[in-house]
N, C-alpha and C positions, 0 to 999 in steps of 0.2 A: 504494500500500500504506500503510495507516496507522500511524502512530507509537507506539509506547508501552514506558513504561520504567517499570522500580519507584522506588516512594520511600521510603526508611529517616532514621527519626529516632534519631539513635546519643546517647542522657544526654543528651537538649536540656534547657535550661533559660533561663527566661527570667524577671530580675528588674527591675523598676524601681526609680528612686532611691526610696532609703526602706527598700526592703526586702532586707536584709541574710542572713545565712546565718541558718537558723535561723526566718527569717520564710515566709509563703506567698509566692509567688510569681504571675507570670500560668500558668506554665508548670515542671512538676519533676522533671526526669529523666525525661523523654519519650521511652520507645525502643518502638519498630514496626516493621516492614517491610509495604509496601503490594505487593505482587507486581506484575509490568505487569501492562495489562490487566484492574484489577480497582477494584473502586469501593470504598471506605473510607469511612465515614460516623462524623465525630466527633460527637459526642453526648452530650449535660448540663446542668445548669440554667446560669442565667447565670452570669456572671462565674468558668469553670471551665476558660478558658483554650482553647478550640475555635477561635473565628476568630485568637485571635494565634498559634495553631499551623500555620492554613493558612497567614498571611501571614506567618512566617515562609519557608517554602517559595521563596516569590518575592522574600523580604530586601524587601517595606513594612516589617517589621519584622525586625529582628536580632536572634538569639537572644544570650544572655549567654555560656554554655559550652554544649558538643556540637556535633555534624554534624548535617547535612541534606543525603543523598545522593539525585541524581535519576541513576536508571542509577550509576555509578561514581563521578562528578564532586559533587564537593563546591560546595554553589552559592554559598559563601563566597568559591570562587575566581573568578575570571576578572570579565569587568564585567556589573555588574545591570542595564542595559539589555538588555544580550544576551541575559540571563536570563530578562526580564520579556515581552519578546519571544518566546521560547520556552515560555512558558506560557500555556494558557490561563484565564482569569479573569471568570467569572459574579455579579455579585453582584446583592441584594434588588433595589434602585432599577435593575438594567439599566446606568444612566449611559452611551445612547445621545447622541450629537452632537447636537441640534436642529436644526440648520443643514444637515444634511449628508442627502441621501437616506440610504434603507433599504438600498441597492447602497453607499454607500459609507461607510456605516459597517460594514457587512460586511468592507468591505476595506479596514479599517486598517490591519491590521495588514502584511499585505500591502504598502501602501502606503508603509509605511514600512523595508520590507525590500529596496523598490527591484523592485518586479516591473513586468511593462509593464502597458500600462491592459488591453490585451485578457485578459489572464492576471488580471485582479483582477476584472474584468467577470465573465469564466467562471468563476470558483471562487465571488464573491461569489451568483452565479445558481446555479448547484450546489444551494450549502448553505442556502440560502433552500428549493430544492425540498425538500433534506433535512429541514428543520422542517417541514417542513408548510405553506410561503407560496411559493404561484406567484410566481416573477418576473414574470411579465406582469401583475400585478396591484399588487404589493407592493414592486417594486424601485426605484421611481421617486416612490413614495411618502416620505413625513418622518413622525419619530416620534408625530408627535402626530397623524397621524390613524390611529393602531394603537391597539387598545386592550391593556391590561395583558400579557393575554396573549401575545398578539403581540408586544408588544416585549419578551418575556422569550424568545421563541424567537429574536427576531432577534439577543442576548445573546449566545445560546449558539451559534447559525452565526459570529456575530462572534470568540469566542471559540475557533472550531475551525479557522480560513483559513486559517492559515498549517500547520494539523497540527499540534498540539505534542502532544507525547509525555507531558503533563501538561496535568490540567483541574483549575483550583480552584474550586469552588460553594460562595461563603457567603450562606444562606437565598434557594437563587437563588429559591423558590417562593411566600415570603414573606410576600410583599404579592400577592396573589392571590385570589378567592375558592377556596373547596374542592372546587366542582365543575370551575373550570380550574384548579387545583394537581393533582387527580389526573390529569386529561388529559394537562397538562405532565408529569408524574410516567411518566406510560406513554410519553410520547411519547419522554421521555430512554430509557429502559427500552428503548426499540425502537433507538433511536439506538446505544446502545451496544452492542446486538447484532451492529450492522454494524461499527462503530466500537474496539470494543475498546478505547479508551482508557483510560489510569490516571487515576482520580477520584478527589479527595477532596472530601466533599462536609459542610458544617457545617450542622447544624439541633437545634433542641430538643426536634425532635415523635420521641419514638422510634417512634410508629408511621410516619413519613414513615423514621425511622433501619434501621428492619427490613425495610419495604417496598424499599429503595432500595440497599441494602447487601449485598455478597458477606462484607464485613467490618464490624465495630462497633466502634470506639474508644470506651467510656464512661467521660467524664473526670467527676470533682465538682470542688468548691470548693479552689480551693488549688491547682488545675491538677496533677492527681496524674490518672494511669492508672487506675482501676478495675478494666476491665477489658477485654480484646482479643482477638475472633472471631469465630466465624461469629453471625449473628443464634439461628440454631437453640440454639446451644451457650449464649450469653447469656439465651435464655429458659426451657433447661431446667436451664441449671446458672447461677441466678446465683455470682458471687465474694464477694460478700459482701451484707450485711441493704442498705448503700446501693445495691447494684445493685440489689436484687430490691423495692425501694422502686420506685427510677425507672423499672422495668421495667410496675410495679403486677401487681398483684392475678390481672389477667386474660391471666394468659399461658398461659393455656390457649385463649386466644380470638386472640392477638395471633399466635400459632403458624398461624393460620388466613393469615396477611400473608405466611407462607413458602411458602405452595402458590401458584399459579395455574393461571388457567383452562387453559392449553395442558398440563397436568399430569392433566388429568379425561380420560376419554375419554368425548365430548362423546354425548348424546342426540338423535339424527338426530326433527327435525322434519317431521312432515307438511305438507305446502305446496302450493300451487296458486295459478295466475294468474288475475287478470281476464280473464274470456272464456274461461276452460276453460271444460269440460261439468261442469255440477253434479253430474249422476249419477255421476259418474266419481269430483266430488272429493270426494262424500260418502263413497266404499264404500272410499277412500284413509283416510280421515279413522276409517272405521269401525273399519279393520288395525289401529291406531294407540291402545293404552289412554290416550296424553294426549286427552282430551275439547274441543281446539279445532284448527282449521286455522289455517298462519297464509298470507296470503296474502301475494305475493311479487310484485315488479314484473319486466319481461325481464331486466334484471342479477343479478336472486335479491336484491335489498335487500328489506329488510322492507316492509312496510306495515302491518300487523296481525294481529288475530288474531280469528276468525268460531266463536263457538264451537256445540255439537254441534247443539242445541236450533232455535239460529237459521239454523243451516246447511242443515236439514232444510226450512224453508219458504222458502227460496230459490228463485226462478226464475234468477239468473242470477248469476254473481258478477263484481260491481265493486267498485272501492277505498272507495267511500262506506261500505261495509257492515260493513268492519272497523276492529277500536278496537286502538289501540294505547296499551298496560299497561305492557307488558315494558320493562324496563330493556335497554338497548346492552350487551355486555362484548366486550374484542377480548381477543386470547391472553394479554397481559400483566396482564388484570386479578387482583388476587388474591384468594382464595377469601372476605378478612372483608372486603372492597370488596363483592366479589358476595352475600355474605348481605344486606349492610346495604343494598345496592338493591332488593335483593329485597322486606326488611321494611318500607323503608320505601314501596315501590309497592305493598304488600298483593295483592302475588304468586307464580304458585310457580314461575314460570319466567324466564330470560331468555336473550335471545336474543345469540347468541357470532356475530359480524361478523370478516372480514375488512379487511386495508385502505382496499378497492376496497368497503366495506360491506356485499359477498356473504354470506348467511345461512351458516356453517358447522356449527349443530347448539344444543343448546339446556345451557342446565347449570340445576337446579333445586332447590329448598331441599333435599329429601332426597337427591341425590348430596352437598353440603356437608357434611351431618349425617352421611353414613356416610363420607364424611372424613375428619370430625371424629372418630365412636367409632374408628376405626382406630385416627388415631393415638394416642387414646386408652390399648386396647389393646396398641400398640406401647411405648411405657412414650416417657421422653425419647430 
């Protein structure tokens, strides 16, 4: 059963020599509560006091006055190893061992908690399945022949081995390109649906902060609160002109980041295999107002899509025949992810995968758009 506790910052504040009462601070009377269970995402431009508030939490850094409760316990008390060992800690650079297989830096933590090697073996192989890296592939493998990506998941298995009841992310996504930060981005998103963990997660991208977030912490300059809630609530109501700045302009678009796909009820695609009877997938194809087939292998993965025209003068259908346009989306993608694939493939469909990359149904620019006027309609 997985772990997870809330975390409360009760008046934290945090100054450095220099700055005195009356001065800015890293950090100003910081109060929250993060519920278990729930992701919290700080958020601001730089130097706003986001990472010295996660690291606070694990005392790298100590706050000046205030608490910082994880569950009940104050983590001012007891010893900071114990502490640091009970949390887990993702950041930009990963900061994998070199030295050390992909299996055992998995299990460091572990390792240092005094578990036996067959119990660190098996949790380390677990949570590698759980990102997304076969053990039989990747377990015996060294950081360096991962690439970015990869070693940002093995980060986060590494980070989760021992269970902790807290997860700290600063810019775990960071250094990444943006076609593997949203992948990562979904992949967490899935993770935490099994996982439930309490997350606090530090980034400057508020579109990464709305996507990511059950909660929004938006801190400014001076390390002051802004402001704290749901993503929906900070886009339709900001707190003040600084929130609705940082927010920008397009929050009637950015609103689009609080839906996803598993939220649409998906449009069932026409489809047929290599080696059906043509005749048959034509008069399928015919039922069907979308104007293409998309052709599908024995697991139901994609392959393409044969549209009406050329379908018609087919003697037979094979994989050669169809083109694939369509953008990927799995359930977790969210609605302004899926426009902006859509636009930028100069398409009107894409095609909604399973895990196992089983075809599940289609979502297309105009379900988005009548989305969109809803909630339009709907007011905030």
């Amino acid at each position: 059963m997985s772990t997870a506790e809330r975390v409360v910052f009760q008046h934290v504040t945090k100054r450095y020599p220099g700055t005195g009462k009356g001065n800015p601070g890293a950090v100003e009377d910081l109060s929250l509560e993060v519920p278990a269970g729930k992701v919290c995402v700080l958020v601001g431009p730089s130097g706003c006091g986001k990472t010295t508030s996660l690291k606070m939490v694990n005392r790298l850094i100590e706050p000046t006055s205030g608490r910082i409760l994880i569950g009940d316990r104050d983590v001012m008390q007891g010893d900071v190893i114990a502490l640091r060992r009970g949390i887990g800690y993702v950041i930009q650079q990963v900061g994998l061992f070199p030295h050390q297989t992909i299996r055992e830096n998995v299990a460091t933590v572990p390792r240092l908690l005094g578990w036996e090697e067959a119990r660190r073996r098996d949790r380390a192989d677990e949570l590698l399945a759980l990102v997304g890296l076969d053990p039989a592939r990747y377990a015996e493998r060294y950081p360096s022949a991962l690439s970015g990506g990869e070693r940002q998941r093995v980060g986060v298995a590494r980070a989760l081995a021992a269970d902790p009841p807290v997860l700290l992310m600063d810019e775990p996504f960071g250094a990444v390109d943006p076609i593997v930060r949203e992948r990562l981005q979904n992949e967490l998103l899935r993770l935490q649906e099994q996982l439930a963990k309490t997350i606090l997660f530090v980034t400057h991208d508020i579109d990464e902060a709305i996507k990511m977030g059950d909660l929004v912490a938006v801190l400014q300059t001076g390390g002051h609160l802004a402001q704290f809630g749901t993503p929906d609530e900070i886009l339709a109501n900001p707190a003040s002109e600084f929130v609705a700045r940082f927010v920008g302009a397009d929050r009637g678009l950015k609103r689009l980041a609080l839906v996803r796909v598993r939220d649409l009820e998906l449009r069932p695609a026409p489809t047929a295999r290599p080696g059906d009877d043509v005749a048959a997938a034509r008069k399928r194809a015919a039922a069907d107002p979308f104007p293409y087939l998309l052709l599908v292998d024995d697991a139901n993965r994609p392959i393409g899509w044969i549209d009406d025209r050329r379908l018609q003068s087919l003697d037979s259908l094979t994989a050669d025949v169809a083109e694939s346009e369509s953008p990927l989306f799995d359930r977790h993608t969210t609605l302004k992810d899926a426009l902006s694939m859509l636009l930028e493939a100069g398409v009107q469909a894409g095609i909604v995968v399973n895990d196992a990359g089983a075809v599940q149904g289609l979502v297309t620019v105009e379900m988005i758009l009548e989305r969109t006027r809803a909630a339009a309609e709907d007011g905030p």
